[in-house]
N, C-alpha and C positions, 0 to 999 in steps of 0.2 A: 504494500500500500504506500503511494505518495503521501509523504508528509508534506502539507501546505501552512502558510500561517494566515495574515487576515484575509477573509474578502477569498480565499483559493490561492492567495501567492504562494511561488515556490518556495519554500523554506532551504536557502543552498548550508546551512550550516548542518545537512541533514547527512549525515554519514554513508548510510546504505543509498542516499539517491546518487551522491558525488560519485562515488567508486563505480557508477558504473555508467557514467558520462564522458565523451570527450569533449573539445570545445567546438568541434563543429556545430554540433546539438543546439548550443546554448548561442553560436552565433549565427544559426539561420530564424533563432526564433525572434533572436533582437533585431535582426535584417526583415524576416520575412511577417512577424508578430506572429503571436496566439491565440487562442479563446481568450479573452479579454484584456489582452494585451496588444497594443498597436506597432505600428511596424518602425523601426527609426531608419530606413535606410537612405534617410537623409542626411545621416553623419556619415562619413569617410568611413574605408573601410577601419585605416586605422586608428579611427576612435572605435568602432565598434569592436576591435580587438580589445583595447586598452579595458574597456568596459568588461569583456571577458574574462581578463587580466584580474581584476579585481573582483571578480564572481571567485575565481575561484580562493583569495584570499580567508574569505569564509569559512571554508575548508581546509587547507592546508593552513592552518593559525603557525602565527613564528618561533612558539616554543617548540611546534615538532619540527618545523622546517629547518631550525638549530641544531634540533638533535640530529635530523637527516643530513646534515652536514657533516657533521663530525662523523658519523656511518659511512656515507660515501665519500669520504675523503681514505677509510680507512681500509672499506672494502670492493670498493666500485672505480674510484680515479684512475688506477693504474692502468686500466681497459679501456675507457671512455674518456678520461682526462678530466684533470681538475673544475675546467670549464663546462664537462659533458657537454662535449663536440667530438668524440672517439677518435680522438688524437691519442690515445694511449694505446689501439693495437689496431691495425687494420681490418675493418670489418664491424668492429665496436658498433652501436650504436649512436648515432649525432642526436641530441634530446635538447638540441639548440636549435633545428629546422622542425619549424614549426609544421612545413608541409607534411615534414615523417610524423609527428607525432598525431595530427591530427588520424592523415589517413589510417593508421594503426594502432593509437592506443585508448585507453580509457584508463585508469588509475586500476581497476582491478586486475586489466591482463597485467601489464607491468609488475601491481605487486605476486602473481601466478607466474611469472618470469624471474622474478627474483627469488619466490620461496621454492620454485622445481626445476629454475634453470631451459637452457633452450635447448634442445636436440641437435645436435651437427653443430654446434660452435662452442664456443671456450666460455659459454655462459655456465659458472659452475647452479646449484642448487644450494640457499643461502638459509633453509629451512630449519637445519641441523644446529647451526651456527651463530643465528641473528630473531631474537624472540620475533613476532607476530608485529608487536607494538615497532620495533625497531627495524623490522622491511617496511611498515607503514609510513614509518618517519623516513626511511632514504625513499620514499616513493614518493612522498608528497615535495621534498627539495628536490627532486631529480626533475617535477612536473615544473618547476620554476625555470629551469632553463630557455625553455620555448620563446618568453616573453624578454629576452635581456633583447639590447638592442642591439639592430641589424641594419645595416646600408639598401637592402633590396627592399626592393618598389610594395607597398600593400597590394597594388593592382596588383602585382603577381600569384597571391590565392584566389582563385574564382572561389564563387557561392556553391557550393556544394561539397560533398561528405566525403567523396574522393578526389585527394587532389592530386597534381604531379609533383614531382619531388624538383627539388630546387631549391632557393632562396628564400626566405622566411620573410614575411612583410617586416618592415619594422613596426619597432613599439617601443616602450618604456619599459625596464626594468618592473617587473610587476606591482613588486610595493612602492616603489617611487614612484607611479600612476599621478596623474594630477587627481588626488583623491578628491577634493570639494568638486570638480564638475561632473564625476562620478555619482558620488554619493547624491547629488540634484539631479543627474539623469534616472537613476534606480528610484527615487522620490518622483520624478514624475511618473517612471511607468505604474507605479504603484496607484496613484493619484486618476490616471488615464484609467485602471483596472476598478479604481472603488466608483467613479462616473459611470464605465460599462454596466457596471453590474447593478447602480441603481436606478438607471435609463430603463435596464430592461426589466428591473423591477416592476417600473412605473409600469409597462406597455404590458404585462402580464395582469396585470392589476381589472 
């Protein structure tokens, strides 16, 4: 069952919803809107990143992202490299092109990748090793990657759930996001959702 908070909105601090989202998801609904949520795709692409950038803040909170630091710094860097760009062995993972991550991950394969390892590559299995709570912590810093900033073009990701691999739009740093014109964009769609839903109050009535 979705957990919602007022009015039907998403509740993103929702644990079991986050883990099994990628950001695609969450930015064609801010591009394309929802059942009572309207559409912005009158902001750039990479504000509507940026905004996604910070959705997932919610979720990955910075005392785990901390922890997941210090985890993949001790069990993950040497393969993927400090920066998780997979400069540390060929073949690695890059979890800084935003294009790879979209088209293939969500937070729970990732942490099923890290707790049983990959098939055919030097992905060991980290299960044995790294309690539950501590693959979820290098899971949730590894997801921070995606949004550091990048020279390539936002037109570079089209709208939709598959993309080509390439160049990552740019963005901000995720927590360095301009939070104040986020936090008023999240405030009106909420404001746009408590209107819909008592418009259509009224016309049921």
């Amino acid at each position: 069952m979705v957990k919602r908070g007022i009015n039907g909105a998403v509740d993103f601090t929702y644990q079991e919803r986050m883990k099994h989202k990628n950001s695609s998801v969450f930015f064609e609904s801010v591009s394309r809107g929802i059942a009572g949520m309207p559409a912005f795709g009158n902001l750039s692409r990479s504000q509507r990143w940026d905004v996604i950038a910070y959705i997932w803040t919610f979720w990955a909170d910075m005392q785990s992202v901390e922890r997941g630091k210090a985890i993949f710094g001790q069990s993950c860097a040497s393969c993927h490299g400090t920066r998780g760009d997979g400069s540390g062995l060929q073949g690695a993972m890059d979890f800084t092109n935003l294009s790879n991550m979209v088209s293939v991950g969500q937070p729970s394969v990732f942490f099923d990748s890290v707790s049983s390892g990959v098939p055919n590559t030097a992905m060991p299995p980290f299960k044995d090793t790294l309690s539950e709570e501590e693959r979820w912590d290098a899971v949730k810093y590894a997801w921070t990657f995606q949004y550091a900033d990048y020279p390539g073009s936002p037109e570079a990701l089209p709208l939709t759930p598959a993309l080509p691999s390439g160049t990552p739009p740019a963005g901000r740093e995720w927590y360095n996001s301009p939070a104040g014109a986020v936090i008023l964009l999240v405030s009106l769609v909420m404001l746009a959702g408590i209107i819909y839903l008592f418009i259509r109050g009224l016309k049921e009535r």
